[in-house]
VODRENGU-964377 format. One record per residue (C-alpha): residue number from 1; x, y, z. Coordinates in nm, 3 decimals. Example, Ala and Ser with C-alpha at 12.3 -4.5 7.8 and 13.67 -1.06 7.14 Angstrom:
+-----+---------+---------+---------+
: num :      c1 :      c2 :      c3 :
+-----+---------+---------+---------+
:   1 :   1.230 :  -0.450 :   0.780 :
:   2 :   1.367 :  -0.106 :   0.714 :
+-----+---------+---------+---------+
END
This chain:
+-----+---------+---------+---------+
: num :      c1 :      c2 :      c3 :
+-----+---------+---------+---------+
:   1 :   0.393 :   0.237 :   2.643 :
:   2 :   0.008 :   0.188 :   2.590 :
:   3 :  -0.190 :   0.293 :   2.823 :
:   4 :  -0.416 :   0.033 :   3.072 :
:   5 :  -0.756 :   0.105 :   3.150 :
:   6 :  -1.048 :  -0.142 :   3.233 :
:   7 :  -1.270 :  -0.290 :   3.012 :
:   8 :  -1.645 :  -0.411 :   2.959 :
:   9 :  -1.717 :  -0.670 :   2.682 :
:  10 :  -2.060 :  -0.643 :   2.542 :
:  11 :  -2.230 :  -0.842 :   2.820 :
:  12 :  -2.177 :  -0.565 :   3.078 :
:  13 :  -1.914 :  -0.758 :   3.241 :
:  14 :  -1.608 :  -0.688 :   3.364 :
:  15 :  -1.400 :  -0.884 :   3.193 :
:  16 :  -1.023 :  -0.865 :   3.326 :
:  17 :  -1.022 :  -1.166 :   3.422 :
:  18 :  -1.079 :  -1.377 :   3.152 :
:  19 :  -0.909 :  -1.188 :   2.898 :
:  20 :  -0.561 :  -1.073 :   2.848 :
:  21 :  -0.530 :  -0.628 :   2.931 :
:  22 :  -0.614 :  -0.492 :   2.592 :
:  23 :  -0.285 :  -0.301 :   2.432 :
:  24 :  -0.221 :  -0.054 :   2.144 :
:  25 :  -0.069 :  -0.331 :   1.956 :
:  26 :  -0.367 :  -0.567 :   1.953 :
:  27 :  -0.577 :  -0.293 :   1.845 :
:  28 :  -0.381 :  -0.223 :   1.559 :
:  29 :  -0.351 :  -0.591 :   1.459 :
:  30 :  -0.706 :  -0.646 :   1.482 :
:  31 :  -0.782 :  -0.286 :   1.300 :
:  32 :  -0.538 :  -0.397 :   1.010 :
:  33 :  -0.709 :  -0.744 :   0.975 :
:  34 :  -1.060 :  -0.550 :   0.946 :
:  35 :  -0.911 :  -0.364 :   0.656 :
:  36 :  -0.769 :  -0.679 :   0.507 :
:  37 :  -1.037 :  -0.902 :   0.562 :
:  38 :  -1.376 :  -0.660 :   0.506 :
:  39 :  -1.235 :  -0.382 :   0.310 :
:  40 :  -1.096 :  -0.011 :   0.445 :
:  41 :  -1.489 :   0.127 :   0.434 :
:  42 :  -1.560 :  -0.158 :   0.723 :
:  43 :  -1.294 :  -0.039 :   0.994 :
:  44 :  -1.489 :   0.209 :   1.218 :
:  45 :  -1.432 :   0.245 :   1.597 :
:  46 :  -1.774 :   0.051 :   1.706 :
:  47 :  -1.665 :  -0.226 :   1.507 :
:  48 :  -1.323 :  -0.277 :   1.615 :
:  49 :  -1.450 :  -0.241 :   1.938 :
:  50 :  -1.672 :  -0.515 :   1.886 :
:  51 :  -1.408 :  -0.732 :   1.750 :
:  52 :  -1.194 :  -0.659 :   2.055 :
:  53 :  -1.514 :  -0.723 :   2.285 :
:  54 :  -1.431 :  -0.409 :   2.452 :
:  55 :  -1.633 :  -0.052 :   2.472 :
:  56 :  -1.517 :   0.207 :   2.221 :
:  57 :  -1.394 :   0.429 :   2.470 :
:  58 :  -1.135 :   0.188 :   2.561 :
:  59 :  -1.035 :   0.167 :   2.156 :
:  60 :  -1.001 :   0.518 :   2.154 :
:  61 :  -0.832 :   0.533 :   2.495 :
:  62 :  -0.525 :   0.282 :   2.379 :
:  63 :  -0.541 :   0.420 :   1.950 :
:  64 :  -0.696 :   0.766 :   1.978 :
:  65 :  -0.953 :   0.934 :   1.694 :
:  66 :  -0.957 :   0.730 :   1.370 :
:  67 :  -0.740 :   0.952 :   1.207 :
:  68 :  -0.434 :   0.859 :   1.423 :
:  69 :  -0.521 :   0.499 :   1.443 :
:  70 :  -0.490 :   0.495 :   1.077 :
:  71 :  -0.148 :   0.619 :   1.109 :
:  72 :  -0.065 :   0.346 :   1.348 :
:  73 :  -0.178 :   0.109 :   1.080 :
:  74 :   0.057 :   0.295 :   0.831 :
:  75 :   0.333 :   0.251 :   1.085 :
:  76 :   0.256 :  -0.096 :   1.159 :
:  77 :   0.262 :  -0.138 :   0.730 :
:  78 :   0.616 :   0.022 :   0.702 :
:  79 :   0.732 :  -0.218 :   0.959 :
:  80 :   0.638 :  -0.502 :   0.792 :
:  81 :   0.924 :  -0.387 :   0.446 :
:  82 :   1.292 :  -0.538 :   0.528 :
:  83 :   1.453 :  -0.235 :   0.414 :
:  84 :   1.765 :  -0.361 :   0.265 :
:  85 :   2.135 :  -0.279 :   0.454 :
:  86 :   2.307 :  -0.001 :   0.280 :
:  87 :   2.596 :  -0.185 :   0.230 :
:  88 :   2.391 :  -0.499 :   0.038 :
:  89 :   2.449 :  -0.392 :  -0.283 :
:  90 :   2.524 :  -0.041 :  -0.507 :
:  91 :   2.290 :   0.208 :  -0.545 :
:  92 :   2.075 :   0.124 :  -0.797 :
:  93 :   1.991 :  -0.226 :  -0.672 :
:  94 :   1.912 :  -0.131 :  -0.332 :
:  95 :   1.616 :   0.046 :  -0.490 :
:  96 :   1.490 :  -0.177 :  -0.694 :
:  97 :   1.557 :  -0.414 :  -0.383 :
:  98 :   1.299 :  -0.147 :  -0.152 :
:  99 :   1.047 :  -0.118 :  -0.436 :
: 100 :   1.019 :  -0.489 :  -0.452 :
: 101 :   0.988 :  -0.566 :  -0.090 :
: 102 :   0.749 :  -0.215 :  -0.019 :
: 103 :   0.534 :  -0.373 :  -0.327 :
: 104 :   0.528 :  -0.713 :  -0.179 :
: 105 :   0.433 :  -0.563 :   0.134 :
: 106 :   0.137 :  -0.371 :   0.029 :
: 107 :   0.085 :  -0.654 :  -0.159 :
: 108 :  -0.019 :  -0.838 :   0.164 :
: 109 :  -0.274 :  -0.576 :   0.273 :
: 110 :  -0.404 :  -0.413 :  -0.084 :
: 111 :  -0.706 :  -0.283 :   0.097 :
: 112 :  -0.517 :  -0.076 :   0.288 :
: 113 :  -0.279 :   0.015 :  -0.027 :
: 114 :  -0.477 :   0.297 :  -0.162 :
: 115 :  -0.510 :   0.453 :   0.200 :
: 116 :  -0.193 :   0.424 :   0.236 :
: 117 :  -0.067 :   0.531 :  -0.079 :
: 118 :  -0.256 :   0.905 :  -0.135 :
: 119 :  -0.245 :   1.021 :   0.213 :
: 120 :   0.049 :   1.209 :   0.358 :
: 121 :   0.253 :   0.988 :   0.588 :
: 122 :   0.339 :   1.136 :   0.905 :
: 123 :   0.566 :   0.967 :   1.132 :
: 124 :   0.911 :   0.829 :   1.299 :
: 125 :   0.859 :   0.522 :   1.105 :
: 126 :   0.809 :   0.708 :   0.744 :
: 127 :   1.091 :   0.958 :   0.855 :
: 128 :   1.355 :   0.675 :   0.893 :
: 129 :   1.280 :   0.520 :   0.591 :
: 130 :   1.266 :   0.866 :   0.395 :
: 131 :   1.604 :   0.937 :   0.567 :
: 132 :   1.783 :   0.594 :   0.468 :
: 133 :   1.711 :   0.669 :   0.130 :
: 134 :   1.786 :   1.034 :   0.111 :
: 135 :   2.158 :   0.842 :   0.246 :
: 136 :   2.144 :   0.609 :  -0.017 :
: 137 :   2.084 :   0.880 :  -0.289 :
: 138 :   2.314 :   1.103 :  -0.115 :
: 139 :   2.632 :   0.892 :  -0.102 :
: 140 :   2.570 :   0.765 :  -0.475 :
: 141 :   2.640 :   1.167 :  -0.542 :
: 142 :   2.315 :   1.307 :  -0.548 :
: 143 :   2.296 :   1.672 :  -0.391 :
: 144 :   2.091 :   1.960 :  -0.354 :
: 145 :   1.780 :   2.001 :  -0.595 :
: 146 :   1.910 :   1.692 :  -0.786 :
: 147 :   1.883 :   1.456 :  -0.428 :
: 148 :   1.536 :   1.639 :  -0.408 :
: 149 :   1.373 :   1.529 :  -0.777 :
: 150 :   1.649 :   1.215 :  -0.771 :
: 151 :   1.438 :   1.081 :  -0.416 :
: 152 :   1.042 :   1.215 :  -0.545 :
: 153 :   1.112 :   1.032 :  -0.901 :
: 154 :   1.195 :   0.681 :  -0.700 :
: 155 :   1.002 :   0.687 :  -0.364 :
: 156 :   0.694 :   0.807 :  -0.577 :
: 157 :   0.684 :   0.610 :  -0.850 :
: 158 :   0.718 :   0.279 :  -0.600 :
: 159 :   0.422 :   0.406 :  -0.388 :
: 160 :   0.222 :   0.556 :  -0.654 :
: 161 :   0.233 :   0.283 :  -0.881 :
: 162 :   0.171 :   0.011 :  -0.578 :
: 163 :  -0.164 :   0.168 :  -0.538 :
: 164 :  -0.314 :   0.224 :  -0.882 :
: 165 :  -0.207 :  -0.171 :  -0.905 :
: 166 :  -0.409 :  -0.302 :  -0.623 :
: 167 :  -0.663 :  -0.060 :  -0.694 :
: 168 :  -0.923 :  -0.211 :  -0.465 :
: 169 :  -1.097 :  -0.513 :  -0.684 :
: 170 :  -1.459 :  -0.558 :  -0.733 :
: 171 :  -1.698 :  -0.881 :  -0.676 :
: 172 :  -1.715 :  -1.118 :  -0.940 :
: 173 :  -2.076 :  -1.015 :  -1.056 :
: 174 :  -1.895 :  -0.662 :  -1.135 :
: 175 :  -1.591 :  -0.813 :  -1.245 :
: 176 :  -1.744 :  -1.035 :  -1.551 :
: 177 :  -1.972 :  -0.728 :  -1.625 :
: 178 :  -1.671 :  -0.476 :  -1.648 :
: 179 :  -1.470 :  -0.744 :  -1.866 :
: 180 :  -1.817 :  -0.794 :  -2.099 :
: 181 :  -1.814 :  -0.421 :  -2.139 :
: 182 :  -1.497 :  -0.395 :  -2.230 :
: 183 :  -1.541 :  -0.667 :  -2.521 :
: 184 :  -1.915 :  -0.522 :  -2.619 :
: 185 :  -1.661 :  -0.171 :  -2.665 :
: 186 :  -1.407 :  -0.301 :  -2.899 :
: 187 :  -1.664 :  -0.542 :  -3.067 :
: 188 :  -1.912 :  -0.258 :  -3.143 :
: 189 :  -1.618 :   0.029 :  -3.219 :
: 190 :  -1.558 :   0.144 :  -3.556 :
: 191 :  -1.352 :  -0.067 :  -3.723 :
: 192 :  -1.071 :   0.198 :  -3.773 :
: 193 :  -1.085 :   0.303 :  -3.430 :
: 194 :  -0.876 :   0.148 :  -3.119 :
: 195 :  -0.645 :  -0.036 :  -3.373 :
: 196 :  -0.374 :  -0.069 :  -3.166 :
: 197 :  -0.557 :  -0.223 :  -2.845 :
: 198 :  -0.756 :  -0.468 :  -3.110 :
: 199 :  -0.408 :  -0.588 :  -3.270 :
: 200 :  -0.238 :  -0.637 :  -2.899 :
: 201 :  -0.560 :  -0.737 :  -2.692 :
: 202 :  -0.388 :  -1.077 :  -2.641 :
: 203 :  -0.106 :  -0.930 :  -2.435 :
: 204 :  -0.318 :  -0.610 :  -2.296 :
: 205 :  -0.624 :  -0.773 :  -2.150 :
: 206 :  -0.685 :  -0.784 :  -1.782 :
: 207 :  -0.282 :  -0.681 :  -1.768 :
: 208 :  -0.307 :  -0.300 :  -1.880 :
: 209 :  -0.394 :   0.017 :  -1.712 :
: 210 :  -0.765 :   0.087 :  -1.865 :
: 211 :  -0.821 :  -0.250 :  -1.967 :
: 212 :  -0.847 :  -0.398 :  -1.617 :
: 213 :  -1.107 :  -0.594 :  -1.472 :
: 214 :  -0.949 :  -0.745 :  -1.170 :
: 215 :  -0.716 :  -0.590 :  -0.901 :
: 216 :  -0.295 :  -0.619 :  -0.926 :
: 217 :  -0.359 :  -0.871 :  -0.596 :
: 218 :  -0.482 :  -1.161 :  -0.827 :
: 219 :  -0.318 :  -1.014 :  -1.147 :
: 220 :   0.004 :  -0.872 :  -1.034 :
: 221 :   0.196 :  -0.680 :  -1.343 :
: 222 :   0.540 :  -0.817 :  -1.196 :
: 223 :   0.736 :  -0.723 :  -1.535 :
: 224 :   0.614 :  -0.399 :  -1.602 :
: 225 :   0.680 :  -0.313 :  -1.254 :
: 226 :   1.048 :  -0.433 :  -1.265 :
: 227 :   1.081 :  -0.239 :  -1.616 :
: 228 :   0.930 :   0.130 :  -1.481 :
: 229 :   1.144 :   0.098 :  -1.126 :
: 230 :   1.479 :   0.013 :  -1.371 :
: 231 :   1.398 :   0.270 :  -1.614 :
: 232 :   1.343 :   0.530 :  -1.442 :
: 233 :   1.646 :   0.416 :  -1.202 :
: 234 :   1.890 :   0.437 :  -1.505 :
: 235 :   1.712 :   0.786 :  -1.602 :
: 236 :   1.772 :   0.921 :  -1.265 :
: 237 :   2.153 :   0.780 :  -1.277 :
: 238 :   2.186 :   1.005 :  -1.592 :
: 239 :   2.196 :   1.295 :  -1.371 :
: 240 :   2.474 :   1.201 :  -1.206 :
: 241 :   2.638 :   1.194 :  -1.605 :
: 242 :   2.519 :   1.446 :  -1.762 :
+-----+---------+---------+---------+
END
């Protein structure tokens, strides 16, 4: 239950009375559009205190330090993935079924994606869904070291992958400059250098790792998402073969 206290907007008022009593779950929403809106770099406590029209003490009071209002944000993020029932469909598609909706998810806040993505996720909500598909894995006969690799391979390369594609994109003035310096490169090259990038630049620009000039949020790689997840889906099944 979030905690009450009372609260001054910026005019020195009291100002119970003409606004609803500030809770944990409005600061979070408001904190999470800051990092959607402005970028992760504009979320400090003065401003979201600001935004709130409250003091930063109360911020702090109903969200604690930064640190573990971040993690509220992360939990508030996991939320937002409709985990699919374990009984929807076999193994296999049930993954590629969380790695879609997770993507899609981060999808919706990629300014928060790298955060969320290379920091270690502590909490009920990133327990359950860690334990739902340790089940998953489990049942399809994965055990012991196997389960281990089996659940780092998948739940790491959905995460991991997520945030080096919505790799956090850069204003057009920077954009058009990193795409001219990427043609001034090949143009300039030696001719018997970067043959194979010249031959498929048709296919590879603005869609390849290296050869980006724009973020996976306006130039989503949808297919070679699908293909990884599967492959390495059917790699990990081998295990369960061999």
């Amino acid at each position: 239950m979030s905690k009450t206290v009372a609260t001054r907007g910026h005019s020195g008022k009291r100002n119970n009375a003409t606004r609803p009593q500030l809770s944990r779950a409005e600061v979070v929403a408001t904190a999470l559009r800051i990092i959607d809106i402005e970028g992760f770099h504009a979320l400090t406590m003065r401003a979201l205190a600001r935004k709130l029209d409250v003091f930063p003490t109360a911020v702090y009071w109903h969200a604690g330090t930064k640190s573990e209002l971040l993690a509220l944000i992360s939990e508030e993020v996991l939320q937002e993935i409709q985990v699919p029932e374990t009984d929807e469909c076999d193994w296999k598609e049930w993954i590629l079924l969380l790695g879609l909706r997770s993507r899609d998810v981060l999808g919706r806040h990629p300014r928060f994606a790298a955060y969320f993505v290379t920091n270690i996720q502590v909490s009920l909500g990133s327990l359950r869904l860690a334990d739902t598909v340790l089940g998953i894995l489990s049942r399809a006969g994965f055990q012991g070291e196997d389960l281990a690799d089996a659940y780092n391979v998948l739940f790491g390369s959905i995460f991991g992958w997520t945030g080096g594609e919505l790799a956090e994109g850069l204003q057009d003035e920077a954009v058009n400059a990193d795409k001219k310096e990427l043609e001034r490169l090949l143009a300039e090259a030696d001719t018997t250098e970067l043959l194979n990038i010249r031959e498929n630049w048709s296919v590879l620009a603005n869609r390849a790792y290296m050869m980006r000039w724009t973020s996976g949020s306006t130039q989503p790689m949808d297919s070679s998402f699908k293909l990884m997840l599967r492959t390495l889906i059917d790699g990990v099944a081998s295990k369960l073969t061999g």
